[in-house]
C-alpha positions in Angstrom: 56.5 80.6 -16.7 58.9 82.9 -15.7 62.6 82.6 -15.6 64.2 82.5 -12.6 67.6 84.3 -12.3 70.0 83.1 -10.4 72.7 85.4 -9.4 76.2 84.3 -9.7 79.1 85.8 -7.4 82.0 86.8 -9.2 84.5 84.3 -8.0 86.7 87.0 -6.2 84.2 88.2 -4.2 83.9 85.1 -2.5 87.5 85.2 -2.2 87.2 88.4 -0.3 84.6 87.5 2.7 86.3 84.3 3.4 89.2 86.1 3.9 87.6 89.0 6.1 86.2 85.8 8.1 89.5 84.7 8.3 90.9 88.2 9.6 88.0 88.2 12.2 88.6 85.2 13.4 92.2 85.8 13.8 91.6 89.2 15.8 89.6 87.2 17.7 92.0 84.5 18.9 94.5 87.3 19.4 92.0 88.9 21.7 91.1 86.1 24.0 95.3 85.3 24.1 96.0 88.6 25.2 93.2 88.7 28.0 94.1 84.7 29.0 98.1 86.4 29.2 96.9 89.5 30.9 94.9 87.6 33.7 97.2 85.1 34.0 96.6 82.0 34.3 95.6 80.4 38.1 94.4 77.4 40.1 91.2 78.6 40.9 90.5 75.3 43.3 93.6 76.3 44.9 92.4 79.0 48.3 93.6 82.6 48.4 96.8 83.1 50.5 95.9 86.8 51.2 93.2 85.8 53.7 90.1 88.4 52.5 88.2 88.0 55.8 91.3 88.9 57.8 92.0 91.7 55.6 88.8 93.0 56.4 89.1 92.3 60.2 92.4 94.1 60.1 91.2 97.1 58.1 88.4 97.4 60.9 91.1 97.1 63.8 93.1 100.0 62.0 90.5 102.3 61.4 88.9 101.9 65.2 92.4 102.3 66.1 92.6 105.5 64.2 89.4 107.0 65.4 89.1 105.8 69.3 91.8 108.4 70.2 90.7 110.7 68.4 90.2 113.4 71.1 93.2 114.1 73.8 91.2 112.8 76.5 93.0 109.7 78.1 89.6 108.2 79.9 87.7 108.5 76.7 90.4 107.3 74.7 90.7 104.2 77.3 86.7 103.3 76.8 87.7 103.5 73.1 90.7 100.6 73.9 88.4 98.9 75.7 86.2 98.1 71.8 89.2 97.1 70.1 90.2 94.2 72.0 87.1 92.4 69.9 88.5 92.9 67.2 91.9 92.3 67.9 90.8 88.6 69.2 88.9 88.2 66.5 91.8 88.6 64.2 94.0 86.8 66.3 91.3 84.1 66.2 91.5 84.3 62.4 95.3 84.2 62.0 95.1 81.0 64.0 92.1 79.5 61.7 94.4 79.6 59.0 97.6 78.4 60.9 99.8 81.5 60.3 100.5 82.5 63.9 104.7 83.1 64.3 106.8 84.3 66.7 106.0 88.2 66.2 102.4 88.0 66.7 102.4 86.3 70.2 104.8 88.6 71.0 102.5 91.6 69.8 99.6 89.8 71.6 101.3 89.6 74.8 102.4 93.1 74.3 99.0 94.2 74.0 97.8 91.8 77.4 100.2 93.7 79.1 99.5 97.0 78.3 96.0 96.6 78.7 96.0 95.2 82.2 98.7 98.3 83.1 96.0 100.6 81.5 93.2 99.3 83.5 95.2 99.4 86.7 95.7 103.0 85.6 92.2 103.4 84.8 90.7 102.2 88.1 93.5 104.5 89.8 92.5 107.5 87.9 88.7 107.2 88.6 89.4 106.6 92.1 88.1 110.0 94.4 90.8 112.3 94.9 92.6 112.4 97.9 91.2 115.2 100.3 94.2 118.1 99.4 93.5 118.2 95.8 89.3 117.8 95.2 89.6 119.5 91.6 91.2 116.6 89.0 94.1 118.6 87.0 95.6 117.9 83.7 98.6 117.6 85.8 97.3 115.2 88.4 100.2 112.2 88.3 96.9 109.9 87.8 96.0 111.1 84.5 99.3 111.6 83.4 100.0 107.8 84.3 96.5 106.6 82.3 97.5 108.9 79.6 100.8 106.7 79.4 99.4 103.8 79.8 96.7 104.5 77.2 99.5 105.6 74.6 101.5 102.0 75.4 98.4 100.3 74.5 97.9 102.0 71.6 101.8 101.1 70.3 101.1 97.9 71.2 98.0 97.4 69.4 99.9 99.3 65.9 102.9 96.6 66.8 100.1 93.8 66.6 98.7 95.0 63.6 101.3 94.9 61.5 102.9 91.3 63.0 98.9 90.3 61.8 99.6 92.3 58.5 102.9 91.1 58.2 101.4 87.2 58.4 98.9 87.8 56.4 100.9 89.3 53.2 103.7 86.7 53.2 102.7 83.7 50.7 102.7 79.8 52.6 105.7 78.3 51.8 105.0 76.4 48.4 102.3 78.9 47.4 102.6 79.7 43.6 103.3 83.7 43.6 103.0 84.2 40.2 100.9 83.6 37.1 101.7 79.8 35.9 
C-alpha cells in the first residue's frame, strides 16, 4: 500500500484567492453600475418620441429636395417638384399618425398647395407654343422667368414644411420623460 499525500494549503494562501475573488467580484459590480449609469436607465415599454420612420421619411424629403434642383433648369427642376409631393404627404400622413400636427405645419402644408398649383399654372403657361413674334424660347422669355419663380416659391415652401415637420418631430409630448430616470 502506498501512502497517499494529501497536500495541505498554507492557511494564507487561501486567504489570498478568496480575497482576489472578492476584488473580482467587486470590479465586476462596479462595471455593470457604471454601464447601467452610462445607458441610463429607460421605460423600454414606453414608444420613442422621436418618431424613427418619420425621421427617415424627412431625411428622404430633404435629400430629394436637395438633388431635384440640382441643375438651373426651371422645367426640369418642376418635374423634380412634381416627386416630392409623395413624400411630403407621406410625412404629413405620418405626423398625423402620431397626432403631432400644430399650427406651423398646416400652415407649411398650405404654403406648399399654393405654391404648387401657382407652379403648375406656370408650368402649363411655359410649355404653351410661343406666340408667333418670338418662335425661339429665351432665357429671358417672361414665361420661364415666371416658372423659374414659381419653381423657387415651391421649393421655400417645401424647406418651410420641412422644418415645421422637423420642428414636430424633435419636440418631446407633453409628459414625455426627457431624461434618464
Amino acid at each position: 500500500m502506498t501512502a497517499s499525500r494529501t497536500t495541505r494549503r498554507h492557511p494564507r494562501t487561501r486567504t489570498r484567492t478568496g480575497r482576489a475573488a472578492a476584488v473580482r467580484a467587486l470590479a465586476l459590480a462596479v462595471c455593470l453600475a457604471v454601464t447601467a449609469l452610462t445607458t441610463g436607465c429607460r421605460d423600454d415599454t414606453a414608444p420613442a418620441w422621436d418618431y424613427p420612420r418619420l425621421a427617415a421619411t424627412l431625411n428622404a424629403l430633404s435629400t430629394a429636395l436637395a438633388q431635384g434642383c440640382a441643375t438651373p433648369d426651371p422645367a426640369h427642376c418642376a418635374d423634380r417638384l412634381d416627386r416630392l409631393d409623395t413624400l411630403a404627404r407621406r410625412a404629413f400622413t405620418e405626423v398625423l399618425d402620431h397626432r403631432l400636427l400644430d399650427q406651423a405645419c398646416l400652415d407649411a402644408e398650405s404654403d406648399v398647395r399654393r405654391a404648387r398649383t401657382l407652379r403648375l399654372a406656370a408650368t402649363t403657361t411655359a410649355r404653351s407654343p410661343a406666340p408667333a413674334r418670338s418662335p425661339d424660347p429665351s432665357p429671358q422669355d417672361p414665361r420661364r422667368l415666371a416658372l423659374a419663380r414659381a419653381v423657387a416659391a415651391e421649393q421655400a415652401a417645401y424647406r418651410r414644411l420641412l422644418a415645421a415637420l422637423q420642428k414636430v418631430r424633435t419636440t418631446p409630448p407633453p409628459g414625455a420623460a426627457t431624461g434618464p430616470a
